[in-house]
Backbone as CSV, one residue per row, in Angstrom:
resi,resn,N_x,N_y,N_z,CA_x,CA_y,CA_z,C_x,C_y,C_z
1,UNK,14.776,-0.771,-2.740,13.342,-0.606,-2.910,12.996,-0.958,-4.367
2,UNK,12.066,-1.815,-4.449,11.664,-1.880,-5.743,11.392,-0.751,-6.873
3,UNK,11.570,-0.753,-8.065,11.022,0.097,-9.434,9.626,0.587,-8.873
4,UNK,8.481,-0.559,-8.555,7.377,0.053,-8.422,6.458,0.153,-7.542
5,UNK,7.600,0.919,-6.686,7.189,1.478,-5.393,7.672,2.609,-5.082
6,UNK,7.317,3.643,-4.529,7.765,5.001,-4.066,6.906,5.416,-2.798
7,UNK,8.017,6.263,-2.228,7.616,6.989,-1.028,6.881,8.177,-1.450
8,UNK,5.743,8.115,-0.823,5.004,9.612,-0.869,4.584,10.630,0.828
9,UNK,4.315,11.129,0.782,3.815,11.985,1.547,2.905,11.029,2.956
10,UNK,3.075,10.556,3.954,2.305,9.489,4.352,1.532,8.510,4.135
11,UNK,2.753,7.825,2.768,2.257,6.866,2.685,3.221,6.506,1.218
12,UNK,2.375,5.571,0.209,3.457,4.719,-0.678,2.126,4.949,-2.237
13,UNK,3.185,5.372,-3.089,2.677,5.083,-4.722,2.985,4.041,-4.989
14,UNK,1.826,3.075,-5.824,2.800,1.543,-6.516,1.866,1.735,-7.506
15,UNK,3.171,1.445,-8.850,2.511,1.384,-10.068,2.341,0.106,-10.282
16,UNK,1.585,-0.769,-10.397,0.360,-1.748,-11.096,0.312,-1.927,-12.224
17,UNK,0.670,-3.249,-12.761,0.275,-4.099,-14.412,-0.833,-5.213,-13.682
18,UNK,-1.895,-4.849,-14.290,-2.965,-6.149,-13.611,-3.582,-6.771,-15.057
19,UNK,-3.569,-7.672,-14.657,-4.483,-9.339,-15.462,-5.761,-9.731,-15.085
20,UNK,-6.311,-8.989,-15.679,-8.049,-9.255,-15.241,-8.499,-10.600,-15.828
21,UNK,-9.264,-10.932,-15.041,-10.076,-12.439,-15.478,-8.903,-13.483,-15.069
22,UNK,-8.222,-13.721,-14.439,-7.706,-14.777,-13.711,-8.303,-16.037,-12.579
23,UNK,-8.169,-16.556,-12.492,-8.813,-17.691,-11.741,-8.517,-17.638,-10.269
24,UNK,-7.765,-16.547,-9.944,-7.501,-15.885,-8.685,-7.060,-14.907,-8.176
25,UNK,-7.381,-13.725,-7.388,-6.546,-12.636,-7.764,-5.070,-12.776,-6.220
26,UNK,-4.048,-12.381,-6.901,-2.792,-12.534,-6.255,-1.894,-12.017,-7.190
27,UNK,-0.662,-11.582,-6.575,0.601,-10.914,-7.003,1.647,-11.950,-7.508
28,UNK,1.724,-11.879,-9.021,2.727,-12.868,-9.509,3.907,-12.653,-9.907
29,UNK,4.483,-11.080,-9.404,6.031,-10.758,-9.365,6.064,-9.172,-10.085
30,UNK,6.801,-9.172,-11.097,7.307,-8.164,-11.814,6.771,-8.020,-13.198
31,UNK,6.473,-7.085,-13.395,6.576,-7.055,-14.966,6.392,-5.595,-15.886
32,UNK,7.939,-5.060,-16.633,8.343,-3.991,-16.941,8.523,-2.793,-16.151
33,UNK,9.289,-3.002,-14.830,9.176,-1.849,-13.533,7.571,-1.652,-12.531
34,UNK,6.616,-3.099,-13.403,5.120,-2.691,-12.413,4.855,-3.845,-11.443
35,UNK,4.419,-3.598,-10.584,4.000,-4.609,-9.707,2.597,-5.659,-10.436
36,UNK,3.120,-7.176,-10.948,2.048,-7.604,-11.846,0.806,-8.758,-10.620
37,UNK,-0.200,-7.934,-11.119,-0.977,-8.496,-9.959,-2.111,-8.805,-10.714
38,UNK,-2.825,-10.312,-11.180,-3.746,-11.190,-11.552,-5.004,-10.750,-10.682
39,UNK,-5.933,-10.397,-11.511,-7.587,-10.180,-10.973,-8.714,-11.368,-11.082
40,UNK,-9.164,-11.676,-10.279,-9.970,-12.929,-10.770,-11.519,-12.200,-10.925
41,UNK,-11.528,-10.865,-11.144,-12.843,-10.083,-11.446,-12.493,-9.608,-13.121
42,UNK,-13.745,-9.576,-13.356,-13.283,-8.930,-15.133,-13.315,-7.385,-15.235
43,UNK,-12.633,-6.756,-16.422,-12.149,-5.373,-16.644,-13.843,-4.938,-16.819
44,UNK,-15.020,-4.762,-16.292,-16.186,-4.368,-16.697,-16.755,-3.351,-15.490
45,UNK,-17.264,-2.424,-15.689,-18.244,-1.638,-14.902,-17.092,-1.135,-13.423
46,UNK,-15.717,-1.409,-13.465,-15.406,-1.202,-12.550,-14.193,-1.971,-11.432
47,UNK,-15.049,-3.345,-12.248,-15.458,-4.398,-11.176,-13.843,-5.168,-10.851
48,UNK,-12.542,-4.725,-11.510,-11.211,-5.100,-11.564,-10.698,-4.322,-10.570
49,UNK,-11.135,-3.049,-11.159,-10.501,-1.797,-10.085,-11.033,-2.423,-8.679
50,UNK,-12.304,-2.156,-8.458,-12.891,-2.399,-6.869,-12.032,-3.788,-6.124
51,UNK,-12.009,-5.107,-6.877,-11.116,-5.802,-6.848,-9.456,-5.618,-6.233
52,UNK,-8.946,-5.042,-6.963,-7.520,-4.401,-6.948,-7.501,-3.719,-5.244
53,UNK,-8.046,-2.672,-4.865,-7.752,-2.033,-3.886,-8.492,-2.641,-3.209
54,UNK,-9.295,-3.491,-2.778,-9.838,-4.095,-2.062,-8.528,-5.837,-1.641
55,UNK,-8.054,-5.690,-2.499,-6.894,-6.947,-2.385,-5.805,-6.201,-1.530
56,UNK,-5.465,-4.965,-2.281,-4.391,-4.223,-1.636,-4.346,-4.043,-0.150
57,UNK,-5.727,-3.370,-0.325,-6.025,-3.132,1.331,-6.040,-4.309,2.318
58,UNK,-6.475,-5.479,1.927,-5.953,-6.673,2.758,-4.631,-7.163,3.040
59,UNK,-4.423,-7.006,1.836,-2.351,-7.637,2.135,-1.605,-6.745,2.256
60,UNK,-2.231,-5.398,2.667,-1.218,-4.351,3.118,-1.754,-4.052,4.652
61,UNK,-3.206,-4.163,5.295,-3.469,-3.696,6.652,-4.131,-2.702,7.145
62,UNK,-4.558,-2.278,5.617,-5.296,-1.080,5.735,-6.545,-0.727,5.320
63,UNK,-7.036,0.475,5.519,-8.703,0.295,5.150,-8.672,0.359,4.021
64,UNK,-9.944,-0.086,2.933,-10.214,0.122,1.752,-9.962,1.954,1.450
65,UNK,-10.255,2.742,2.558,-10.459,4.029,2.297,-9.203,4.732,1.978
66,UNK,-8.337,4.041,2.275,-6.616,4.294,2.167,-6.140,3.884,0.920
67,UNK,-6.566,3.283,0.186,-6.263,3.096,-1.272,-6.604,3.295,-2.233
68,UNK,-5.965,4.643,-2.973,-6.705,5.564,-3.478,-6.374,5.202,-5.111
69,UNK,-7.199,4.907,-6.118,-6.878,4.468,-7.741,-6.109,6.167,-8.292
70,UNK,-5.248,6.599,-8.778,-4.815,7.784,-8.732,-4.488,8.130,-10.022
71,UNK,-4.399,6.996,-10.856,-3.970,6.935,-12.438,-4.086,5.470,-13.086
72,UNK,-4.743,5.587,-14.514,-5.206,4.200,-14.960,-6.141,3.554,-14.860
73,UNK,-7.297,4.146,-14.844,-8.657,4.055,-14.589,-8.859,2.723,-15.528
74,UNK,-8.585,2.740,-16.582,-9.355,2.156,-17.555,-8.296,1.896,-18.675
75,UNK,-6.973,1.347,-17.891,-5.898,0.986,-18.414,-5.058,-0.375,-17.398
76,UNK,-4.689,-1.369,-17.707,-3.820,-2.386,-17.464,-2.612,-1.357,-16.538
77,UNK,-2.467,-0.607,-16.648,-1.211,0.288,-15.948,-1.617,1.134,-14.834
78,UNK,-1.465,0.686,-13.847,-2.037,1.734,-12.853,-1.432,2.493,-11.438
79,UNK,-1.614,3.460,-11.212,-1.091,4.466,-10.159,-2.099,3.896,-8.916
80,UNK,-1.514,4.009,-7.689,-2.525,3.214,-6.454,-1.723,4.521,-5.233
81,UNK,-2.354,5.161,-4.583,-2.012,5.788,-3.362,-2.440,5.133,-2.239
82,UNK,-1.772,4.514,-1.048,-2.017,4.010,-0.212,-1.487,4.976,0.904
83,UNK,-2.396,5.390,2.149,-1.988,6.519,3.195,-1.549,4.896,4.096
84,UNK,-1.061,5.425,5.189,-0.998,4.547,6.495,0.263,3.536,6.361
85,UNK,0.805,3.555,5.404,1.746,2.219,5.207,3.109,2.526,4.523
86,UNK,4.013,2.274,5.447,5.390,2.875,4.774,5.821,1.833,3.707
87,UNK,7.005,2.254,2.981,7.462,1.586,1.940,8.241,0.140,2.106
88,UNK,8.477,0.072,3.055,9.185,-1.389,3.416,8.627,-2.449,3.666
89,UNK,6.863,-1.852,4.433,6.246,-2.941,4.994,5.280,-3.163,3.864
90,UNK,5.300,-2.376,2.376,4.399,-2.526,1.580,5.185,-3.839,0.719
91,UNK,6.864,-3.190,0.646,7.469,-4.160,-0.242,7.171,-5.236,-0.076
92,UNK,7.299,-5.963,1.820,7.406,-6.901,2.180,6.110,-7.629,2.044
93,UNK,4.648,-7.149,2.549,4.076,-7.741,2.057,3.329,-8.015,0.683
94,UNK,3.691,-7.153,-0.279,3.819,-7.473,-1.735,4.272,-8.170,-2.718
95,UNK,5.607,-8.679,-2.024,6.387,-9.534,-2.279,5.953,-10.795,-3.016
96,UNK,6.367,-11.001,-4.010,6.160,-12.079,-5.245,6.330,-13.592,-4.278
């Protein structure tokens, strides 16, 4: 199992290094134990975060309501709670 991923309670923690203002948002591998994932929204009013779990929730299968921001509000480093989705099928579709 990857560094930055963990099993929780029905469902999966993934800690998050994101790149806001990218020209697309997508997952470009690893970087320092975080899952590094490019935002093509900018760090302003929100608008990265809403971005972020709204990406998650697509390439994982689940509702937006299932992906919960849990730590790193207003930091490049971030905590993500996702209910509904075990750890294998998150790896897999997370996958760099």
């Amino acid at each position: 199992m990857p560094a930055w991923l963990e099993t929780r309670a029905g469902g999966v923690t993934l800690r998050v290094f994101v790149k806001p203002r990218a020209s697309r948002t997508r997952v470009v591998g690893e970087h320092e134990g975080e899952l590094a994932i490019q935002l093509a929204a900018p760090p302003v009013d929100g608008a990265a975060n809403d971005e972020l779990t709204a990406f998650l929730a697509k390439t994982l299968g689940v509702a937006r309501r299932q992906v919960e921001l849990v730590g790193g509000d207003a930091s490049r480093h971030k905590r993500l709670h996702v209910t509904g989705v075990d750890a294998a099928a998150a790896a897999a579709a997370l996958a760099p």
